[in-house]
C-alpha positions in Angstrom: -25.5 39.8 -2.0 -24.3 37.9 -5.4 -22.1 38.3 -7.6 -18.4 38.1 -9.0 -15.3 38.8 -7.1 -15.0 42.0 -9.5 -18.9 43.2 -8.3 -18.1 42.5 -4.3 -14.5 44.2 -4.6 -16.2 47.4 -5.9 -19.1 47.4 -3.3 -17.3 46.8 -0.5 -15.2 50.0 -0.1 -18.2 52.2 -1.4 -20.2 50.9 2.0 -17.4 51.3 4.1 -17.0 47.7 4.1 -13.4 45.7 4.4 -13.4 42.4 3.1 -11.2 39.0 3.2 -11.7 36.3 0.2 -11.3 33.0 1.1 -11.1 30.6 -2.5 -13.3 27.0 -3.2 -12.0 24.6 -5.5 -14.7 25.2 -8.0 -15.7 28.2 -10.4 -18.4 30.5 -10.3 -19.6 33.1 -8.1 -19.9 33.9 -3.9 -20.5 31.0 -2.7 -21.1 32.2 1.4 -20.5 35.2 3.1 -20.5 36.5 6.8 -22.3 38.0 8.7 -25.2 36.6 6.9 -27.8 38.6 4.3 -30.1 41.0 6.2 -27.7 41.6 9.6 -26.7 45.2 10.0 -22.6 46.0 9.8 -20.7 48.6 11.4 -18.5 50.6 9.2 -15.0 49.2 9.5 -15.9 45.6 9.9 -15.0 42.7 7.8 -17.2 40.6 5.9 -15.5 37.1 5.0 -16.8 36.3 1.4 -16.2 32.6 -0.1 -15.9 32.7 -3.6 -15.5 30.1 -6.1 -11.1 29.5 -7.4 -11.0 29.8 -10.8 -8.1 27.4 -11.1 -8.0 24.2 -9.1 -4.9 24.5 -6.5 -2.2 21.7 -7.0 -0.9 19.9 -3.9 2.0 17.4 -4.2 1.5 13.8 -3.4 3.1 12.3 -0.2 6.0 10.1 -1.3 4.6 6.5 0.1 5.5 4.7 -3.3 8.3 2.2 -2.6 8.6 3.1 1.1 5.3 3.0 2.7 3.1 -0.3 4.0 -0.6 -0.1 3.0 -1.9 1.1 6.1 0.8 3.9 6.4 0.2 4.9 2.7 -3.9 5.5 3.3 -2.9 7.3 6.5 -0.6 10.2 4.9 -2.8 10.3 1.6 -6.2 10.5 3.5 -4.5 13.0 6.2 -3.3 15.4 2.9 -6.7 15.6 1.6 -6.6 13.2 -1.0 -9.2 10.2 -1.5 -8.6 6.7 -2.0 -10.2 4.7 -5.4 -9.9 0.7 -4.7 -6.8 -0.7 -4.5 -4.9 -1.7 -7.4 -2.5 -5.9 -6.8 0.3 -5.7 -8.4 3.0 -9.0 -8.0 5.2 -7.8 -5.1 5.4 -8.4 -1.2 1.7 -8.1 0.9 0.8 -5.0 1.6 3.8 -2.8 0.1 2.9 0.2 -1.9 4.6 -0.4 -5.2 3.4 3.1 -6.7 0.7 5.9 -7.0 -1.9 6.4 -9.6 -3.7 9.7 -10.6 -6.3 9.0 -13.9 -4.2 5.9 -14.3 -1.0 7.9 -14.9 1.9 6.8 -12.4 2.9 9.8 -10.4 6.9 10.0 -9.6 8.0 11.9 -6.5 6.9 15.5 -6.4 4.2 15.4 -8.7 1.4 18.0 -8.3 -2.5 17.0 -8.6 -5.3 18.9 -8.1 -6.8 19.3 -3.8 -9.2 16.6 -3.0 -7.8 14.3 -5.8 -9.2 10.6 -5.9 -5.8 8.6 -6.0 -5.0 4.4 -6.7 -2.4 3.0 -4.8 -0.5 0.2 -6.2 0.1 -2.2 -3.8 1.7 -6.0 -3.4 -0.5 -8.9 -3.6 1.9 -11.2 -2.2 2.7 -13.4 -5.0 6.5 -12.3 -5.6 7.7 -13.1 -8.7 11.8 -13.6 -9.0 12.7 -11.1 -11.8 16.0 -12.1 -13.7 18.2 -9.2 -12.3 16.7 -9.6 -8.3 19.1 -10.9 -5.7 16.3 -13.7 -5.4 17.2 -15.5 -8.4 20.6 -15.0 -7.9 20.7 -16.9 -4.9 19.3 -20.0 -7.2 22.2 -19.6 -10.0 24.6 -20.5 -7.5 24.8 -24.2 -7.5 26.0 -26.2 -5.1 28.3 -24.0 -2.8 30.7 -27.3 -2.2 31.2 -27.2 -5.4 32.4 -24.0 -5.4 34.6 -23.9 -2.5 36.7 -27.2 -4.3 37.4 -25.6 -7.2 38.6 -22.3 -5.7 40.9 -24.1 -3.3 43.5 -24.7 -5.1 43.8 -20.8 -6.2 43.7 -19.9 -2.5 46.6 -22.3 -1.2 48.7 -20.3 -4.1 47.8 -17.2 -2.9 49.6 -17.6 0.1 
């Protein structure tokens, strides 16, 4: 038995045949089908056909950017069905994903990609740099915090 979905749909009832599709994430034609070729069926059964998708199904990606250490990131992408391409350093703390890659487009949260999709997770190499606007740097402009306390004091006595 071969054919489209269209050709086993139309057979099926004719022989007394019911059937169940189940789809594959490729196109073409029946890939399988059960009970195999040559075994006799009673009217009334089912035969389980598995035939080729003609569209790709989507899944969404597992949110692991920005919250999500390197180890726990691999666990929920692998355990979704995805696959893992090498890991891409970024500047950031060890091991903190930073962001997910699809086709080196960033994905945001609640992107779709296709099942079985090979992903790149973006993850922190360790080398932290102090960006101009992070609390890091901040913490530097300070000064000297004595210096800072003497000049203020005069403005607290008055407050009282």
């Amino acid at each position: 038995m071969s054919g489209s979905p269209a050709f086993a749909a139309k057979i099926a009832p004719d022989k007394g045949w019911r059937s169940k599709l189940a789809s594959s994430p490729c196109t073409g034609c029946i890939l399988d089908y059960n009970p195999a070729a040559g075994q006799k069926v009673k009217e009334g059964r089912i035969i389980y056909l598995t035939i080729n998708a003609i569209n790709i199904p989507l899944q969404v990606v597992p949110d692991v950017a920005d919250n999500s250490s390197l180890r726990q990131a691999e666990a929920r992408i692998l355990a979704s069905g995805f696959k893992l391409n090498d890991i891409q350093y970024v500047p950031g703390e060890k091991d903190w994903v930073y962001g997910v890659k699809y086709r080196e487009r960033m994905l945001a949260i609640g992107d779709k990609v296709p099942m079985g999709a090979t992903l790149t997770l973006m993850v922190g190499d360790g080398n932290r740099e102090v960006l101009e606007g992070d609390s890091l740097s901040a913490d530097e402009s300070m000064g000297n915090p004595d210096e800072a306390v003497s000049e203020g004091s005069a403005a607290d006595e008055s407050w009282f």
